[in-house]
C-alpha positions in Angstrom: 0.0 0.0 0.0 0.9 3.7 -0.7 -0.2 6.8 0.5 -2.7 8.8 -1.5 -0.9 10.8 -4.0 -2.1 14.4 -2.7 -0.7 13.5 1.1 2.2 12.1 -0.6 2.4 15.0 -3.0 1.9 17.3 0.2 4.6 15.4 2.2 7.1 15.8 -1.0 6.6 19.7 -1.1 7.4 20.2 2.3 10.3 17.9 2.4 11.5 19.5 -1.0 10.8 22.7 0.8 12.6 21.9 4.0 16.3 20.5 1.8 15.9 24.3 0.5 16.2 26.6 3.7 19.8 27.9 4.3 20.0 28.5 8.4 22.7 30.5 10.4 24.3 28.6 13.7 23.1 29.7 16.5 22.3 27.9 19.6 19.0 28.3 19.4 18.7 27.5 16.2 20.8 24.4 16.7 17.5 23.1 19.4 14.3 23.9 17.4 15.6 23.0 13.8 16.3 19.3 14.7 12.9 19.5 16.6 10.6 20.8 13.7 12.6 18.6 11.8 11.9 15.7 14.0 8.5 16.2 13.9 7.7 16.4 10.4 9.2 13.0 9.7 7.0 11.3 13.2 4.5 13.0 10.8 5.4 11.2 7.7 5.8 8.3 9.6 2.0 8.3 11.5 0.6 8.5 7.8 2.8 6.0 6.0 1.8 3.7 9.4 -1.7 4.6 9.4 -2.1 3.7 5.9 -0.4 0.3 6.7 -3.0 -0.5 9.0 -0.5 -0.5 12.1 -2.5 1.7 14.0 -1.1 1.1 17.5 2.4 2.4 16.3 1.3 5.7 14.9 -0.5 6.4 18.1 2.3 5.4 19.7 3.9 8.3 17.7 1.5 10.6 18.8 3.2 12.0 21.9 6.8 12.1 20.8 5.3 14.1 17.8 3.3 16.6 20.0 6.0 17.1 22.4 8.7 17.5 19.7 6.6 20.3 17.8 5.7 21.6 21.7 9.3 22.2 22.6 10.6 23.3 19.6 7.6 26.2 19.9 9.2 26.5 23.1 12.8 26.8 22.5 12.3 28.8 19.6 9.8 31.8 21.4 10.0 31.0 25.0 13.4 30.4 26.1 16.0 32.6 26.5 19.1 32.0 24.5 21.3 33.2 27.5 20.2 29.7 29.2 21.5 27.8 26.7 24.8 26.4 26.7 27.0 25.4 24.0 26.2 22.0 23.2 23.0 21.9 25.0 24.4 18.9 27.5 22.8 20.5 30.7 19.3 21.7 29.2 16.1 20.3 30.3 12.5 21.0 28.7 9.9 21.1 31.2 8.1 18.1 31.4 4.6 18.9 31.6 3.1 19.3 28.0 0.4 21.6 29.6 3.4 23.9 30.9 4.7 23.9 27.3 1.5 24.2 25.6 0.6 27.3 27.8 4.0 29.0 27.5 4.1 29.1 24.2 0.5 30.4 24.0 1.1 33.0 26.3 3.8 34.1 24.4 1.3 35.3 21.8 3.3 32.7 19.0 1.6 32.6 15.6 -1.8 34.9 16.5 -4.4 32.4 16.8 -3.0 30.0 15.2 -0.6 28.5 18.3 -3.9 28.2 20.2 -5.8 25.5 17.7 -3.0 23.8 18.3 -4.1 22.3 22.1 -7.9 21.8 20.8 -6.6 19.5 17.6 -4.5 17.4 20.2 -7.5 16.7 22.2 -9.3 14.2 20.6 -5.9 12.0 20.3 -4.7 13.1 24.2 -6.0 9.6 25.7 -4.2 7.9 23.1 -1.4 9.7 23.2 -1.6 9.2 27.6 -2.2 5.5 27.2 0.9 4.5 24.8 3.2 6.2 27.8 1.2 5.3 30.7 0.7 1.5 30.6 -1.3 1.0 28.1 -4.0 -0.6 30.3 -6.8 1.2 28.3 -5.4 -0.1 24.8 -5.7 -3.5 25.9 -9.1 -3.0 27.0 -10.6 -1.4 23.9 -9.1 -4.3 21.9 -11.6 -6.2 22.5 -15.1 -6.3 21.0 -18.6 -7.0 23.2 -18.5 -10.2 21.9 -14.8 -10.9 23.3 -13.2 -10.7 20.0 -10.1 -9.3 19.3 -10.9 -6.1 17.4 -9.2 -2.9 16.1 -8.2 -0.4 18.8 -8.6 2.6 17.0 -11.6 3.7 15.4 -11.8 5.5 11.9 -12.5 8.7 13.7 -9.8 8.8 15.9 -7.5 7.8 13.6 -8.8 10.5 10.8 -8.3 12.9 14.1 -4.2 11.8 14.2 -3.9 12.0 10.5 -5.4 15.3 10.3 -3.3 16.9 13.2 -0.1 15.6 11.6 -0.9 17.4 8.3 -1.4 21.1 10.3 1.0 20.6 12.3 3.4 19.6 9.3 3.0 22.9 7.5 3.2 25.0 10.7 6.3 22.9 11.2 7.7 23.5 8.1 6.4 27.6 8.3 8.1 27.7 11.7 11.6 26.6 10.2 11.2 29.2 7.0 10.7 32.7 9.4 
């Protein structure tokens, strides 16, 4: 199987975009680039797994791709470069996504655009909490009334994912270009 052509087509023109951009060092820099970066593959890779029918896998992507686009909104309009030291061994990113999520809407990022970022998460934020907090509810939904083994993930939920990873791409790939 193969993606559609227009989310492949889509995925092409932002990875053509992002071999393109010409960037000047800078510590900073050297954080949210790899982040963005980061995240558009994990959203590549949600798609290409989605369409493969492994569903469980690109939810379990779900939270490393939210927190990677989160912290690299973060680094790049919250956090002062004096804190960052060369080679970025002693940095930490807060841990709570809220605390990120708020931060970087507080800083007034993107107009409104930062802020339909925590209502698209939403509907995939039990997913995402599952995959990194036992799982005990993904076990649970895979089976059916009649004690089947069943698909986890409905259509919706899934469509929910697929449609916050192509966004979130662009904004991504915006984010790397200003």
């Amino acid at each position: 199987m193969k993606l559609d052509n227009n989310t492949l087509e889509y995925f092409k023109a932002i990875n053509d975009g992002c071999n393109t951009i010409e960037f000047t060092y800078d510590k900073k820099n050297s954080l949210y680039i790899p982040l963005f970066s980061a995240y558009i593959e994990q959203c590549i890779a949600i798609h290409v797994l989605d369409k493969e029918e492994l569903t469980s896998s690109a939810f379990a992507l779900a939270r490393p791709m939210v927190e990677s686009y989160s912290r690299a909104m973060w680094v790049k309009y919250c956090l002062d470069e004096a804190k960052i030291e060369e080679g970025c061994e002693q940095l930490h990113f807060p841990k709570k996504l809220e605390f990120l999520l708020s931060s970087v809407g507080d800083a007034g990022v993107d107009g409104d655009r930062f802020h339909d970022f925590k209502p698209a998460i939403e509907p995939i934020m039990s997913n995402m909490h599952d995959f990194t907090h036992g799982g005990v509810q993904s076990i649970a939904r895979q089976y059916g009334n009649d004690g089947h083994l069943s698909s986890p993930r409905s259509r919706e939920e899934r469509d929910e994912l697929l449609k916050l990873a192509i966004l979130t791409s662009s904004l991504s790939y915006e984010n790397l270009t200003l």
